[in-house]
N, C-alpha and C positions, 0 to 999 in steps of 0.2 A: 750076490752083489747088488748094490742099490740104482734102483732103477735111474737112470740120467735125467735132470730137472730141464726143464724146456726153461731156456732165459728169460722168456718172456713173462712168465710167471711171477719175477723179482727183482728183475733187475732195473725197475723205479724207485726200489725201496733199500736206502741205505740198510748198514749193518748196525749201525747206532742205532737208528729207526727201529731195525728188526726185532737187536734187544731189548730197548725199549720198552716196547709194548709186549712184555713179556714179563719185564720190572727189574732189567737187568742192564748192563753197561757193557756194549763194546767195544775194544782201544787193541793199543796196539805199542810194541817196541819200537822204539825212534833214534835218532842221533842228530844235531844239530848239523852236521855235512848234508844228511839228508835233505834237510828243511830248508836249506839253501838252493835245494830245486821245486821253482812254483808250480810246477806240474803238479809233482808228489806232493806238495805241502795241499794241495787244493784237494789231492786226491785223499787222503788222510783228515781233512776237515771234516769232508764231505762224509768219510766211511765210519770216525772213530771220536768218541765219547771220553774217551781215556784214553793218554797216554804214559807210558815208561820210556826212562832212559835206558837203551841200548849199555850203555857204559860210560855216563859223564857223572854216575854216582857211584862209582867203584872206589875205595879207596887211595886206591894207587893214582887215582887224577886227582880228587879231591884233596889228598894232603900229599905230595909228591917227596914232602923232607916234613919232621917232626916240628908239628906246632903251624905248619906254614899252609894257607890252605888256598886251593881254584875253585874258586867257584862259580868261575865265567860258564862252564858249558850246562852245567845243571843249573844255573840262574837263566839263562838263555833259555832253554826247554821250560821251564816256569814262566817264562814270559810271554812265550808262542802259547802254552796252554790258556794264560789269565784272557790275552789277546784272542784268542779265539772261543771261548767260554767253554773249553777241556778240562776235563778232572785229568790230575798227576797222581802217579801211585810214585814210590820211592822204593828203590832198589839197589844194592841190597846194602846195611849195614855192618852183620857181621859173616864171613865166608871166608874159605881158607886160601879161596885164588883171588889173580886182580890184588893183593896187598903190594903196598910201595915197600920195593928193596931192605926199609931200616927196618920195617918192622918185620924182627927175626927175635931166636932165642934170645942173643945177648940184652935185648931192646927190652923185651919183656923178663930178664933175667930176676927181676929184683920182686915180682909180683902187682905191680902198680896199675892197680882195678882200673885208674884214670886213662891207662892207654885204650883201652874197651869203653869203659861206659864217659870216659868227658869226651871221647870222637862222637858218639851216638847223641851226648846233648850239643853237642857243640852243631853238630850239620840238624840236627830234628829241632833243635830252637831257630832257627834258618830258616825255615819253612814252615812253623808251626802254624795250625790253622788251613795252610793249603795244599794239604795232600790228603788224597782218600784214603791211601794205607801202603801201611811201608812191610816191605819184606825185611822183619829186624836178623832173622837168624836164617841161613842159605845154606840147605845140602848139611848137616849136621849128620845124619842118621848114614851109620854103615853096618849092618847086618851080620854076624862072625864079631866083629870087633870087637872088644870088652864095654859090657854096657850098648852095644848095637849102636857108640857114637864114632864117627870117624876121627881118626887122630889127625889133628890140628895142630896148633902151634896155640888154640888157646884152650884144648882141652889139656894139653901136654903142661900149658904154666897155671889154670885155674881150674883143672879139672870141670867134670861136668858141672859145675853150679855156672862159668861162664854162660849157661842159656838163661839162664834163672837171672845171673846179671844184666844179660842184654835185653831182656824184656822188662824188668823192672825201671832201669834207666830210659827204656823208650819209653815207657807208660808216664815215667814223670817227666819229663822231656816234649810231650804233646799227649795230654790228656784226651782229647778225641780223635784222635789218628787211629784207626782201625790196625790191631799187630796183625802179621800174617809170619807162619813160620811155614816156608817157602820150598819143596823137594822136587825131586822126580824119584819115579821107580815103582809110584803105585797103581799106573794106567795098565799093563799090561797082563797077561796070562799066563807067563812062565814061573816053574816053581820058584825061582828068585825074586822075581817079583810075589810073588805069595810071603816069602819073607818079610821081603820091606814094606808090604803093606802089614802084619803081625809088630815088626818094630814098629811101625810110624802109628799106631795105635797105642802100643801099650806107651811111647816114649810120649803121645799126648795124653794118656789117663794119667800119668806118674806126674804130668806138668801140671796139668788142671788141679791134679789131687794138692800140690802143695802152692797153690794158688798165684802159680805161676801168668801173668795178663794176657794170656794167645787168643784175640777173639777169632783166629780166622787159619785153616790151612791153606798155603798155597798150592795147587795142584799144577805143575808148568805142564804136562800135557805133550810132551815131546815124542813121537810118532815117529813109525818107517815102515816103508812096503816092504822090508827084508827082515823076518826074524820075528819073536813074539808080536802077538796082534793083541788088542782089545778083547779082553774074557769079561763080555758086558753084565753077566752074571754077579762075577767077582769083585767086578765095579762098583755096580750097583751094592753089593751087601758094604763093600770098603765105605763108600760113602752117607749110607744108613748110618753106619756106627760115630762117621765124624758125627753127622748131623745129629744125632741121639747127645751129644757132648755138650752139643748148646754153640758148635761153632760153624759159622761162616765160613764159604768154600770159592774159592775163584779160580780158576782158569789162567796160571798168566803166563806162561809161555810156550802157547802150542803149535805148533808146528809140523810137516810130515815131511821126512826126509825120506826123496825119490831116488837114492841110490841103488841100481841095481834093477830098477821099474823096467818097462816098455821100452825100446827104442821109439815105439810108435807115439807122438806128445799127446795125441787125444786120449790113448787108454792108459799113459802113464796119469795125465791130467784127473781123469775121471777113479784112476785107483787111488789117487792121494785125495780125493772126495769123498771114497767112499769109506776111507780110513780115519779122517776127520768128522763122518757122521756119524759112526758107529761110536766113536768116543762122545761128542757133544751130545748125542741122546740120551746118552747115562747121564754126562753130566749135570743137562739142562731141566733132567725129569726130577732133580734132589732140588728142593724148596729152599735147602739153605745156600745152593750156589744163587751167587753174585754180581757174579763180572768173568767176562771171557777176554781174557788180553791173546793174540797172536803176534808170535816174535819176527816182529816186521809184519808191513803188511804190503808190497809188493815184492816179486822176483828180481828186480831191477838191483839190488845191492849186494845179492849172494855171491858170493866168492867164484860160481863158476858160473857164466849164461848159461848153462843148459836144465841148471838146476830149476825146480818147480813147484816149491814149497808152501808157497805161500798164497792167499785170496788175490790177489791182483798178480799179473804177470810183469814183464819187464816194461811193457808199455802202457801200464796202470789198467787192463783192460781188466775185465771181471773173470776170473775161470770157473772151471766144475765148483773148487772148493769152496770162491765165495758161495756159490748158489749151495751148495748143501750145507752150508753153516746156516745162508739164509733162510733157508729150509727147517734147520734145526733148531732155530728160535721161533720158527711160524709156528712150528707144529703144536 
């Protein structure tokens, strides 16, 4: 277990600050309800470089009926970023959860490329120019499946070439927008995860090979005290191989879920820190990682107080985990 960081050590020195000077970006998952408390918004200034929408770029907000589109809450989070001089990443464009009700089989019955790739130019010309990188394709990859792709409702009406459209579309759509094609299931140690990190390689040579635009994998980084841990070995070689591809690596939505932890908060607090260093040292020691996003960045919004997930607590104060993240960018 990792030795416990004295606060004093770090806790003058933001997490922006941290990655920083390291040559890297830290941010975080947001929601404009959030930002409605000047507490948190100050605390979140203060701590993050970047941030993502939580869910006001899900499709199911963004076009709620066919053709008709909101883009109050994801213009709002662009506004707070410009206004505070924050990078926006965009998330996600195409995924098989979060779609608004119409879009089902009969919808796409007829083949009409336009309901995939004119939603991705229609929101990415929206914002063109002001976003650091958009997660274009979310959770694609299932392991066992035919092709190792999860069946979707747009592998089901365009077969796999729908990734091949969705990146191509986003490529013209914002020529310097950074693509990131966006998973979980390659952080941990279990032979399952030994799978999907084998798929989520070969499914990036097969893209690359046919010149497919992905500069970048997204790695979300999703964590738990219960159940496979970080096989930083595994890690480590998984992320050689991206980086060997010529792509870009970021962090963006990690987290560690304390279900099952300590009754006790300091050794529950301190094993979701030492669960979050062990991953962030693999990840921070690969040259091609970028940017570390965490999903959220206080305990104040999870769905249950007792929960402790995240660098800041409910009362925006710092925990273990900020300090070992801080940690993990000094080192």
């Amino acid at each position: 277990m990792a030795t416990a960081l004295r606060p004093s050590l770090f806790e003058d020195v933001p997490l922006r600050a941290s990655a920083a000077a390291r040559g890297m970006v830290y941010g975080c998952a947001t929601s404009t309800f959030q930002l409605r408390d000047a507490d948190f918004a100050a605390a979140l200034v203060r701590e993050a470089a970047i941030i993502v929408p939580e869910y006001e770029m899900k499709r199911g907000v963004i076009e709620p009926a066919p053709g008709r589109y909101d883009f109050s809450g994801a213009d709002a989070l662009a506004a707070f970023a410009r206004g505070h001089g924050l990078q926006l990443r965009g998330h996600p464009l195409v995924w098989h959860k979060r779609n608004p009700d119409w879009l089902d089989d009969d919808a796409l019955a007829d083949g009409d490329e336009s309901l995939l790739t004119g939603y991705i130019e229609t929101v990415m010309s929206r914002y063109r120019g002001r976003i650091h990188s958009w997660d274009v394709v979310n959770e694609a990859i299932a392991p066992g499946e035919p092709g190792d792709l999860r069946r979707t409702v747009w592998l089901k009406r365009f077969g796999p070439s729908y990734i091949d459209l969705a990146f191509h579309a986003a490529r013209s759509a914002d020529p310097k927008a950074l693509l990131v094609y966006n998973d979980w299931g390659c952080e941990l140690g279990a032979p399952d995860n030994d799978r999907f990190r084998a798929a989520t390689l070969a499914f990036l040579e097969s893209a690359l090979a046919r010149r497919v635009p992905i500069d970048a994998l997204g790695l979300q980084g999703h964590l738990g005290l219960q159940g496979p841990q970080v096989d930083q070995r595994k890690l480590r070689d998984f992320l050689g191989h991206v980086q060997t591809m010529g792509l870009r690596i970021l962090v963006t939505e990690h987290d560690v879920d304390d279900s099952g932890g300590s009754p006790d908060i300091a050794a529950r607090d301190q094993a979701v820190a030492d669960a979050s260093r062990r991953f962030l040292d693999v990840a921070l020691d690969n040259r091609a990682t970028i940017a570390v996003l965490t999903w959220g960045l206080s305990d104040r919004y999870l769905d249950r107080p007792d929960w402790r997930r995240l660098p800041l607590d409910a009362n925006l104060k710092r925990k273990p985990m900020w300090r070992a993240m801080s940690a993990a960018f000094s080192a």
